[in-house]
PDB file of N, CA, C, O and CB in Angstrom:
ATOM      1  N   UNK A   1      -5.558 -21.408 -10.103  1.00  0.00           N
ATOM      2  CA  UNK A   1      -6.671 -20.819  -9.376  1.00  0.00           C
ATOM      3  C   UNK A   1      -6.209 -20.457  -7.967  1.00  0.00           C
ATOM      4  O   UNK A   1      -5.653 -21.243  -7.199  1.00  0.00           O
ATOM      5  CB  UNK A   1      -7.884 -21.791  -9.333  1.00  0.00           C
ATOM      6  N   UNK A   2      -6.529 -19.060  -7.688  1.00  0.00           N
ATOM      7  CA  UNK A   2      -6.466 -18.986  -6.203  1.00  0.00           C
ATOM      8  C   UNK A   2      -7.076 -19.535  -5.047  1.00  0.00           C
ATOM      9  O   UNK A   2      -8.191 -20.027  -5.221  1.00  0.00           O
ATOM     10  CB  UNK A   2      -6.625 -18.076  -5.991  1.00  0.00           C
ATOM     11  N   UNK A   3      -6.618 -19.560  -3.967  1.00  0.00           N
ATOM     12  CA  UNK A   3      -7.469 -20.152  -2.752  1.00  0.00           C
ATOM     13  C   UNK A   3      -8.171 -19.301  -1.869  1.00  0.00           C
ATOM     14  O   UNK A   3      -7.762 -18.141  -1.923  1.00  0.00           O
ATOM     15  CB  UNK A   3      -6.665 -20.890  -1.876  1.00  0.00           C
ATOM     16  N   UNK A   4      -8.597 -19.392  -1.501  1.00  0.00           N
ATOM     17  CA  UNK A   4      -9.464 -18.153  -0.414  1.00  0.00           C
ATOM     18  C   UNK A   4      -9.017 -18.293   0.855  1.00  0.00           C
ATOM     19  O   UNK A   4      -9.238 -19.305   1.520  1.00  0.00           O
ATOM     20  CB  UNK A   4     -11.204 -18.299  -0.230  1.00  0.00           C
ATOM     21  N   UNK A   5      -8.082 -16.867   1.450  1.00  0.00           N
ATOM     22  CA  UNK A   5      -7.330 -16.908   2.314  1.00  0.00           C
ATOM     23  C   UNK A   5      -8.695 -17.250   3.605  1.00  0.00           C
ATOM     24  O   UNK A   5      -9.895 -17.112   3.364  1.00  0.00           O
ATOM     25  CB  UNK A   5      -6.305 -15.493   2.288  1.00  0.00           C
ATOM     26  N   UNK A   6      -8.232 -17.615   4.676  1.00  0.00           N
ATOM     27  CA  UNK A   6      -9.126 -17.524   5.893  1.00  0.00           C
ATOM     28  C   UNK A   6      -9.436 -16.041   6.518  1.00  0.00           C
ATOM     29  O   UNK A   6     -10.557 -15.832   6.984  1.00  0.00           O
ATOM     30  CB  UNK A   6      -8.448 -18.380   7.001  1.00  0.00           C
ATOM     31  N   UNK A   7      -8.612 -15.190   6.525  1.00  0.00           N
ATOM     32  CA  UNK A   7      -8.774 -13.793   6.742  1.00  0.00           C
ATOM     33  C   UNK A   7      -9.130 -13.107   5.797  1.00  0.00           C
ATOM     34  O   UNK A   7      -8.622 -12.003   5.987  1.00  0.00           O
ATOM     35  CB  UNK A   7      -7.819 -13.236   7.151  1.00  0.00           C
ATOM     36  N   UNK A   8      -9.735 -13.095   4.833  1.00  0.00           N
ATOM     37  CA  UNK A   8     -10.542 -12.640   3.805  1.00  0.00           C
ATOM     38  C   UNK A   8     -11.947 -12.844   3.739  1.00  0.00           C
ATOM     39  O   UNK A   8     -12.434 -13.964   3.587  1.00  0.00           O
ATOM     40  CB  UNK A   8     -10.101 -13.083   2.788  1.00  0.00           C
ATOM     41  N   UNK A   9     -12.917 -11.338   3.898  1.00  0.00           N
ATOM     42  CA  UNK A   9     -14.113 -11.823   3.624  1.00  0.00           C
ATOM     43  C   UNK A   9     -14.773 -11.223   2.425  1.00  0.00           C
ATOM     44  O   UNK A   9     -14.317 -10.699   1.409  1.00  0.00           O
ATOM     45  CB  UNK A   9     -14.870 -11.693   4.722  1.00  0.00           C
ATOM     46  N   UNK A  10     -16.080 -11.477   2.884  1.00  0.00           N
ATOM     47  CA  UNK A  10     -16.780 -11.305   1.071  1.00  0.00           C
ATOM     48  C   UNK A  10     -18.132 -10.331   1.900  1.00  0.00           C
ATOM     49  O   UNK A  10     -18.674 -10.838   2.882  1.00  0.00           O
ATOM     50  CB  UNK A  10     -17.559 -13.501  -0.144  1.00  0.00           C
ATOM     51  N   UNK A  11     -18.507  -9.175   1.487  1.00  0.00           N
ATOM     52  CA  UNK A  11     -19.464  -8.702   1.399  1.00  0.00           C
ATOM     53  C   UNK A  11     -20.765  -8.757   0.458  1.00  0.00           C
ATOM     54  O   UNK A  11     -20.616  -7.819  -0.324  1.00  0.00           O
ATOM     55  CB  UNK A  11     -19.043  -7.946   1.468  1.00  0.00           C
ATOM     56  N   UNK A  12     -21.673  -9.252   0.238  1.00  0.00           N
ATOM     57  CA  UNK A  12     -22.418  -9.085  -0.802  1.00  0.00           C
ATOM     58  C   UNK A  12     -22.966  -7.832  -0.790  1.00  0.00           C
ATOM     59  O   UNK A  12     -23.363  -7.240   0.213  1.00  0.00           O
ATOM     60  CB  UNK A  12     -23.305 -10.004  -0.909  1.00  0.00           C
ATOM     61  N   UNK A  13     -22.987  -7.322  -2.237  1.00  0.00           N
ATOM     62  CA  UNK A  13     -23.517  -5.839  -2.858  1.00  0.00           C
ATOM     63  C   UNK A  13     -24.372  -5.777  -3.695  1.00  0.00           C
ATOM     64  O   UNK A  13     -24.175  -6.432  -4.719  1.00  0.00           O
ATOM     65  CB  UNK A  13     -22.653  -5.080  -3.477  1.00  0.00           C
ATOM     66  N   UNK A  14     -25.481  -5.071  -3.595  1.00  0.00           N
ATOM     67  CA  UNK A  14     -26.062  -4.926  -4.786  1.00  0.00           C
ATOM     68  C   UNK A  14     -26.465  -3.481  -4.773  1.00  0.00           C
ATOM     69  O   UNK A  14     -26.474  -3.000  -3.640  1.00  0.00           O
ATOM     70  CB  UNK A  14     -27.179  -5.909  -5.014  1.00  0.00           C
ATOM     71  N   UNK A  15     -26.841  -2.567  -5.862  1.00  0.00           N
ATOM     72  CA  UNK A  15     -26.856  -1.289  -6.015  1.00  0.00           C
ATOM     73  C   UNK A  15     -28.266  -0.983  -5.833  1.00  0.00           C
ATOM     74  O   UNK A  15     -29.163  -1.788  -6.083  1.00  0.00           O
ATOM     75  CB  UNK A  15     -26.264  -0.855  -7.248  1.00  0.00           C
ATOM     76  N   UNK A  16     -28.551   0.905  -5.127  1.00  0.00           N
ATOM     77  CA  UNK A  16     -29.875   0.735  -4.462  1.00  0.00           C
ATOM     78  C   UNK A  16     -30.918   0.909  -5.788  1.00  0.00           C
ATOM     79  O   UNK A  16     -32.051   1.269  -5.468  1.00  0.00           O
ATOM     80  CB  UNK A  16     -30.128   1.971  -3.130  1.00  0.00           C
ATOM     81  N   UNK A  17     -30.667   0.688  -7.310  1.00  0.00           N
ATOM     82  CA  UNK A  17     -31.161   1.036  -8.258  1.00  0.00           C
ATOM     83  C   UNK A  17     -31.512  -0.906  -8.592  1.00  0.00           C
ATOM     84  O   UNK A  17     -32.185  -1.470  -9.455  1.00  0.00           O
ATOM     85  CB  UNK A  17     -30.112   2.185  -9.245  1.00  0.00           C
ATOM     86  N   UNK A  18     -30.813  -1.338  -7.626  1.00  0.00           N
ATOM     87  CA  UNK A  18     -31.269  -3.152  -8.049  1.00  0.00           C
ATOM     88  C   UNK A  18     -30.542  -3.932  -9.205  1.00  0.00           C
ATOM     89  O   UNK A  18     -30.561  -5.133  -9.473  1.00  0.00           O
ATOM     90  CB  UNK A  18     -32.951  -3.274  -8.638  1.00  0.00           C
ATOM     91  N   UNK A  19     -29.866  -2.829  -9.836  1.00  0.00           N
ATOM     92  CA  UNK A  19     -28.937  -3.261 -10.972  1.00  0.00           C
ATOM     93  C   UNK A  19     -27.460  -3.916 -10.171  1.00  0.00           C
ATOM     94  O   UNK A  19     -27.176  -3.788  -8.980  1.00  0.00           O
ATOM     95  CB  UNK A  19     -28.571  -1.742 -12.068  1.00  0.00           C
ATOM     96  N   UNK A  20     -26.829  -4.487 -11.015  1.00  0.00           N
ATOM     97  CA  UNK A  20     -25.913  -5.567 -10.792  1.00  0.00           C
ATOM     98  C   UNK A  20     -25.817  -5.818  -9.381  1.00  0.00           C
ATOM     99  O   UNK A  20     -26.500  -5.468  -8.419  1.00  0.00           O
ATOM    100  CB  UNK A  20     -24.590  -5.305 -11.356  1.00  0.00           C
ATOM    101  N   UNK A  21     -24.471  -6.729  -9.558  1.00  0.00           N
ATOM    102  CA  UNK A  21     -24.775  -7.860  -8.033  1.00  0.00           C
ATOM    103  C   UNK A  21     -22.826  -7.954  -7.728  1.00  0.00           C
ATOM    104  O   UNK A  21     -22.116  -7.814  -8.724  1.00  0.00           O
ATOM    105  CB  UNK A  21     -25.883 -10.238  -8.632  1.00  0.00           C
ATOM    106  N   UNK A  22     -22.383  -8.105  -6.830  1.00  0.00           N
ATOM    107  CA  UNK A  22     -20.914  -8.940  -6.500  1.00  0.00           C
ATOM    108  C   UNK A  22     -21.025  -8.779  -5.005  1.00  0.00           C
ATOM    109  O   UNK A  22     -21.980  -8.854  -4.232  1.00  0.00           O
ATOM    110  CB  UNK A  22     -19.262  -8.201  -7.204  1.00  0.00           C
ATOM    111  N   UNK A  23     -19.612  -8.508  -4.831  1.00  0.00           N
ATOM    112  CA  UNK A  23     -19.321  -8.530  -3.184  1.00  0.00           C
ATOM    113  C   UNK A  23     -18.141  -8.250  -3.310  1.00  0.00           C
ATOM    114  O   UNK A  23     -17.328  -8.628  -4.153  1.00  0.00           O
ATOM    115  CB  UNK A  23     -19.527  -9.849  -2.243  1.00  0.00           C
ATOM    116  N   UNK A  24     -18.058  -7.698  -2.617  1.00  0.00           N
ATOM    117  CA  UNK A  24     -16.701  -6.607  -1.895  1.00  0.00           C
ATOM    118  C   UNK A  24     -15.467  -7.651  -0.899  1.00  0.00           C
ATOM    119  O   UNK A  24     -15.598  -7.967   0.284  1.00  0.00           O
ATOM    120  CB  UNK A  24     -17.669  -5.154  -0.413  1.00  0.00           C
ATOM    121  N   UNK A  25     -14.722  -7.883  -1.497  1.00  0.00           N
ATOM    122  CA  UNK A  25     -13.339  -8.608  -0.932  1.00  0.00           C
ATOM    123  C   UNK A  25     -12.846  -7.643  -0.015  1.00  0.00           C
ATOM    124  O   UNK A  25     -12.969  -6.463  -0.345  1.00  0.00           O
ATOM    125  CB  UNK A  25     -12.114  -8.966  -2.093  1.00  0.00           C
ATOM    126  N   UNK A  26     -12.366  -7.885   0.958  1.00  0.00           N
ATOM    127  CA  UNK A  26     -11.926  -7.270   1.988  1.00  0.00           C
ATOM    128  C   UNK A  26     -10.621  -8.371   3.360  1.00  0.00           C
ATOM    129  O   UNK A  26     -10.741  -9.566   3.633  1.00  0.00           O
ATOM    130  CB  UNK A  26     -13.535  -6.755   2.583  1.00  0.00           C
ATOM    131  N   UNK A  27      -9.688  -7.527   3.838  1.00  0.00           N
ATOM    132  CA  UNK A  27      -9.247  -8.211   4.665  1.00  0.00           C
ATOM    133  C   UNK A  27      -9.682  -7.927   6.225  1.00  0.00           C
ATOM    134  O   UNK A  27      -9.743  -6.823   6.768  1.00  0.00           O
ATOM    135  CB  UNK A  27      -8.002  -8.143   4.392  1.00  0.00           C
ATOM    136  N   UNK A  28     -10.045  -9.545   6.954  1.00  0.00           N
ATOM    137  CA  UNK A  28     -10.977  -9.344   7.991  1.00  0.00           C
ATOM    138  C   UNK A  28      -9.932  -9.262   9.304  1.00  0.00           C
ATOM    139  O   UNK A  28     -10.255  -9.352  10.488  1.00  0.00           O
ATOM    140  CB  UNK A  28     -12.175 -10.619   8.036  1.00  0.00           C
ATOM    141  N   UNK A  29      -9.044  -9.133   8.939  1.00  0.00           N
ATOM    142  CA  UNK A  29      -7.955  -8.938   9.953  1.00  0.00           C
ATOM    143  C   UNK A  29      -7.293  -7.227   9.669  1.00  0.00           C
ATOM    144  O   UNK A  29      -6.125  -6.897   9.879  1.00  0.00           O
ATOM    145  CB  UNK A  29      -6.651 -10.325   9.673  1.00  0.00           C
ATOM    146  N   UNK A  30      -8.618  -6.141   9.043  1.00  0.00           N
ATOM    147  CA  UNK A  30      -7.601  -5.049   9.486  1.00  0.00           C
ATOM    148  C   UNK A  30      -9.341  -4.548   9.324  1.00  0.00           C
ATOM    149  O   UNK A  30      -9.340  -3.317   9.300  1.00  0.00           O
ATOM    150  CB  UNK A  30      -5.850  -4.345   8.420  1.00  0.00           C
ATOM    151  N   UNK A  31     -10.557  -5.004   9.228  1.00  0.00           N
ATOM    152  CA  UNK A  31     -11.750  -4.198   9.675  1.00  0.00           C
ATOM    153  C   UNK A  31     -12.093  -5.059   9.460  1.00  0.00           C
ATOM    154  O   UNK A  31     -11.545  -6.034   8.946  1.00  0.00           O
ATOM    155  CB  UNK A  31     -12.366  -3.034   9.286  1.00  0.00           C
ATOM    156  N   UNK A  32     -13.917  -4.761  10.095  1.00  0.00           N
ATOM    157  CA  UNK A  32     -14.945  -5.967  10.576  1.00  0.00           C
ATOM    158  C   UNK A  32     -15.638  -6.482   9.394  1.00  0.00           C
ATOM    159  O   UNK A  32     -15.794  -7.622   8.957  1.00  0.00           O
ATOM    160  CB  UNK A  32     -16.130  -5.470  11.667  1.00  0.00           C
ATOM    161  N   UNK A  33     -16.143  -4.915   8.860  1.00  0.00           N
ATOM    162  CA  UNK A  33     -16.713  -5.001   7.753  1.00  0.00           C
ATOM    163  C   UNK A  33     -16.634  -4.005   6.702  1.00  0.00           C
ATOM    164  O   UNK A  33     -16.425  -2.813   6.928  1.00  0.00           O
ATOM    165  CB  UNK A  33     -17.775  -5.189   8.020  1.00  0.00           C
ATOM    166  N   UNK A  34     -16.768  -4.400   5.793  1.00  0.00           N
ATOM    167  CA  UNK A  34     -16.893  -3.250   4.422  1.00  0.00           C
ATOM    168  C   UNK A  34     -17.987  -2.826   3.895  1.00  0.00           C
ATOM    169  O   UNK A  34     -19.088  -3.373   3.950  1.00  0.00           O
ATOM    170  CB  UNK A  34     -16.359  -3.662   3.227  1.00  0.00           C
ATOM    171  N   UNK A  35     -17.637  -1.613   3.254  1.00  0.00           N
ATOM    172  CA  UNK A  35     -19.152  -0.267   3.273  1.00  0.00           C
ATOM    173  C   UNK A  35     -19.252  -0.600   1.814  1.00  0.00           C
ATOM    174  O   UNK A  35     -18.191  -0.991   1.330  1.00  0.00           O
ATOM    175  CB  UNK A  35     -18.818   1.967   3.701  1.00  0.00           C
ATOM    176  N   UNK A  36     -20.354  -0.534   0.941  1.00  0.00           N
ATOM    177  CA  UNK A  36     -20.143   0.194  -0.301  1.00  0.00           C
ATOM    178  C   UNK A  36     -20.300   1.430  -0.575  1.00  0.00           C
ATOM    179  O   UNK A  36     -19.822   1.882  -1.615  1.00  0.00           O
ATOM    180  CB  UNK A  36     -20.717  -0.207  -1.078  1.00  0.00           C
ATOM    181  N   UNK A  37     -20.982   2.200   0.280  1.00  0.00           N
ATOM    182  CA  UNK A  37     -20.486   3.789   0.496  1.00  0.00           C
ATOM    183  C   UNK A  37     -18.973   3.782   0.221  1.00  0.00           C
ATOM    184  O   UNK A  37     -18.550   4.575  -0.621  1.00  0.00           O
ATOM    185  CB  UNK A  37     -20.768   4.426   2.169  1.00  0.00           C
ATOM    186  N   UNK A  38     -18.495   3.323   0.574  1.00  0.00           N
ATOM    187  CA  UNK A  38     -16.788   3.514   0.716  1.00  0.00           C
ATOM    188  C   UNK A  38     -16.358   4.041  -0.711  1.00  0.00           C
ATOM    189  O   UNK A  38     -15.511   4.925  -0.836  1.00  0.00           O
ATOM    190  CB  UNK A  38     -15.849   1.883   1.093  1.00  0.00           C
ATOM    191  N   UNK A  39     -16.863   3.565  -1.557  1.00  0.00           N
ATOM    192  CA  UNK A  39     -16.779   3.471  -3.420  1.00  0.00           C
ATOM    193  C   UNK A  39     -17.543   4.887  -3.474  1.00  0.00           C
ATOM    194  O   UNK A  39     -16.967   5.687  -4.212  1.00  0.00           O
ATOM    195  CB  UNK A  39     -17.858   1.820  -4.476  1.00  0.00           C
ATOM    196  N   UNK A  40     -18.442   5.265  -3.000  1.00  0.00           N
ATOM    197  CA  UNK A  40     -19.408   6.989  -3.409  1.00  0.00           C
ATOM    198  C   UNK A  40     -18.417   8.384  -2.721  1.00  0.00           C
ATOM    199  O   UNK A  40     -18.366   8.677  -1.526  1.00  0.00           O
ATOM    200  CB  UNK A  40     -21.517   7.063  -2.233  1.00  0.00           C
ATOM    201  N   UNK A  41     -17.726   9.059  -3.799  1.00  0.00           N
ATOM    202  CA  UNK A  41     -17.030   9.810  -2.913  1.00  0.00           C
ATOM    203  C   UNK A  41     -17.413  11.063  -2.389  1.00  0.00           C
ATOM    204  O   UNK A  41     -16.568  11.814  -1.903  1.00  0.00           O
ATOM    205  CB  UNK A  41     -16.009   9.969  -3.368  1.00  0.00           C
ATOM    206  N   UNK A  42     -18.657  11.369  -2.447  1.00  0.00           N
ATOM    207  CA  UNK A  42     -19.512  12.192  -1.547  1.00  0.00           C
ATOM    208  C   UNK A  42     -19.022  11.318   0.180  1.00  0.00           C
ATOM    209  O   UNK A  42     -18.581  11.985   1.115  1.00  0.00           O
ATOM    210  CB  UNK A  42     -21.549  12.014  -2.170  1.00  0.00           C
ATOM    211  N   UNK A  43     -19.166  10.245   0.239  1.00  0.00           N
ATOM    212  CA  UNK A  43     -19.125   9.989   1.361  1.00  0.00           C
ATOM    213  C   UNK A  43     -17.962  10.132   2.199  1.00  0.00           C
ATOM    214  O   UNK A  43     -17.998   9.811   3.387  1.00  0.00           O
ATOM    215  CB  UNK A  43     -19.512   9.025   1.369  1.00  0.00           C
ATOM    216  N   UNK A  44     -16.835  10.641   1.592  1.00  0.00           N
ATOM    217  CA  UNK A  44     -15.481  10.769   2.310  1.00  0.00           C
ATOM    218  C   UNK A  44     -15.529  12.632   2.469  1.00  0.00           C
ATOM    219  O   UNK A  44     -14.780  13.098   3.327  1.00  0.00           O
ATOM    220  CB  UNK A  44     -13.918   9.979   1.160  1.00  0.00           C
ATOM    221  N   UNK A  45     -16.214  13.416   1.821  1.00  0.00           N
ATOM    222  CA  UNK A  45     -16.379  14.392   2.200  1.00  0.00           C
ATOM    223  C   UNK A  45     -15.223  15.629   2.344  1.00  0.00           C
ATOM    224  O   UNK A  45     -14.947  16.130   1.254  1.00  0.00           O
ATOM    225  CB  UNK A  45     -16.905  14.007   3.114  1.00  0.00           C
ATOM    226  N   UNK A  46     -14.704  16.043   3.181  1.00  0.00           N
ATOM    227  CA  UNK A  46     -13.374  16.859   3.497  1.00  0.00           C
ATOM    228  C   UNK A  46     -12.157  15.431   3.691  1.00  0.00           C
ATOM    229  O   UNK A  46     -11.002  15.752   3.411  1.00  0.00           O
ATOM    230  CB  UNK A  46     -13.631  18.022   5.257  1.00  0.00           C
ATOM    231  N   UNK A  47     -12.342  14.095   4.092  1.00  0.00           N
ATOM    232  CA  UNK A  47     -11.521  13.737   4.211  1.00  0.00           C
ATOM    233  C   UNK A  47     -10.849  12.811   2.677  1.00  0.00           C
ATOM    234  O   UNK A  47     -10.143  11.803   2.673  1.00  0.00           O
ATOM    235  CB  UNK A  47     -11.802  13.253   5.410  1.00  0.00           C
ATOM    236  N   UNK A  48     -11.222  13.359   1.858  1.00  0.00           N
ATOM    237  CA  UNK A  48     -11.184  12.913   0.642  1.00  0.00           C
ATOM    238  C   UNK A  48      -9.875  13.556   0.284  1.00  0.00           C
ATOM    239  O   UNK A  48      -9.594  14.620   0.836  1.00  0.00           O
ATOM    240  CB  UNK A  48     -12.418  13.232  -0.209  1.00  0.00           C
ATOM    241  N   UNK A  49      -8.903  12.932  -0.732  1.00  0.00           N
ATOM    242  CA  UNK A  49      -7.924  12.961  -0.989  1.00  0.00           C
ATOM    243  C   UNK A  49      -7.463  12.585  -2.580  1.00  0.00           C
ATOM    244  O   UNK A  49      -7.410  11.357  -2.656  1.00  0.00           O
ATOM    245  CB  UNK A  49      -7.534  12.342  -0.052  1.00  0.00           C
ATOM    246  N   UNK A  50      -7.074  13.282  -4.010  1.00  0.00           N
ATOM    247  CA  UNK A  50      -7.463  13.013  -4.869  1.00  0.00           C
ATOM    248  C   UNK A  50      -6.000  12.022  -4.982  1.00  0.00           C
ATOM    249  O   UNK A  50      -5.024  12.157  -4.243  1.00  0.00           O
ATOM    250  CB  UNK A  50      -7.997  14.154  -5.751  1.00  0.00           C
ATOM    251  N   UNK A  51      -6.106  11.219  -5.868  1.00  0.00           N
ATOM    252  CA  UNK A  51      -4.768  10.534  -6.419  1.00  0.00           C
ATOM    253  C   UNK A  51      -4.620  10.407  -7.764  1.00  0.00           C
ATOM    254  O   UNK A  51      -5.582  10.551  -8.519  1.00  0.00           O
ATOM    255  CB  UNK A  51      -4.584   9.212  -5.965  1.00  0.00           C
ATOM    256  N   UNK A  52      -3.268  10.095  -8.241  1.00  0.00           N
ATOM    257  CA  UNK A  52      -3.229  10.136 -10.266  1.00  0.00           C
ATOM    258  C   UNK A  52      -3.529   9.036 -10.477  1.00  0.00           C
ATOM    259  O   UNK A  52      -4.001   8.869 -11.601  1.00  0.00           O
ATOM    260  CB  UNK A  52      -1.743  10.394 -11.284  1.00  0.00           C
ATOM    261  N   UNK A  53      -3.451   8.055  -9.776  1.00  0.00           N
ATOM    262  CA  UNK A  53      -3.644   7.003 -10.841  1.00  0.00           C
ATOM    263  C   UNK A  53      -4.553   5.673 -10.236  1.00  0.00           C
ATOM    264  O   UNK A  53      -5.122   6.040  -9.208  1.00  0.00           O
ATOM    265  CB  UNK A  53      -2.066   6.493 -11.364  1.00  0.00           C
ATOM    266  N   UNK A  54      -4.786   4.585 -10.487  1.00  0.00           N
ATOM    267  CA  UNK A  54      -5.420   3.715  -9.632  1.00  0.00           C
ATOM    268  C   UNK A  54      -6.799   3.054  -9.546  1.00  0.00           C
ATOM    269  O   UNK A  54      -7.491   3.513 -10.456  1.00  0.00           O
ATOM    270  CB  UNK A  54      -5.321   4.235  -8.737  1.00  0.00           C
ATOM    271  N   UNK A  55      -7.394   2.265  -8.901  1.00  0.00           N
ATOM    272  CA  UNK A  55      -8.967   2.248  -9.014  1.00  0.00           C
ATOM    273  C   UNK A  55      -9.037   0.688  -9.982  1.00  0.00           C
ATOM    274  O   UNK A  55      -8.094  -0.045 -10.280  1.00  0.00           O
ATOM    275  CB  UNK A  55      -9.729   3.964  -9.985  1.00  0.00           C
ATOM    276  N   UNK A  56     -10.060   0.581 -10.212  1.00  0.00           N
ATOM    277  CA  UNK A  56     -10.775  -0.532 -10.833  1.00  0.00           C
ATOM    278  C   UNK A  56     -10.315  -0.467 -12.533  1.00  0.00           C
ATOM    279  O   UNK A  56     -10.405   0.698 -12.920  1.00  0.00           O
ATOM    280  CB  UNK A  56     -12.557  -0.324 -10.537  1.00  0.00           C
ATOM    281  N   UNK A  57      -9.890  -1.334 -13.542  1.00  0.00           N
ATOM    282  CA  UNK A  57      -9.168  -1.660 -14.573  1.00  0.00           C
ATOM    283  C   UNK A  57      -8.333  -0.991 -14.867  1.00  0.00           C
ATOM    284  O   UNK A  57      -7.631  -1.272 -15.838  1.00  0.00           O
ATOM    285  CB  UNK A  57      -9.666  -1.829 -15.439  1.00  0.00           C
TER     286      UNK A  57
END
């Protein structure tokens, strides 16, 4: 089992439809806090950037 670094935080999330629940891992030593916008890529806009491969499973 892992340990939970001290510079690691946890955001709690839930979606604005009320469906599911987690929290967003993040390191608190390179930003304050984390968006879940960050995940909607409307929200990166022109600064959006496509990649091949990557992402969640």
């Amino acid at each position: 089992m892992a340990g939970f670094d001290a510079t690691e935080s946890l955001t709690p999330f839930r979606d604005d439809r009320g469906n599911g629940y987690g929290a967003i891992l993040f390191d608190a030593t390179r930003l304050r806090q984390a968006d879940a916008d960050w995940f909607v890529p409307a929200y990166w806009g022109e600064q959006a950037r496509p990649v091949d491969s990557g992402g969640r499973g």
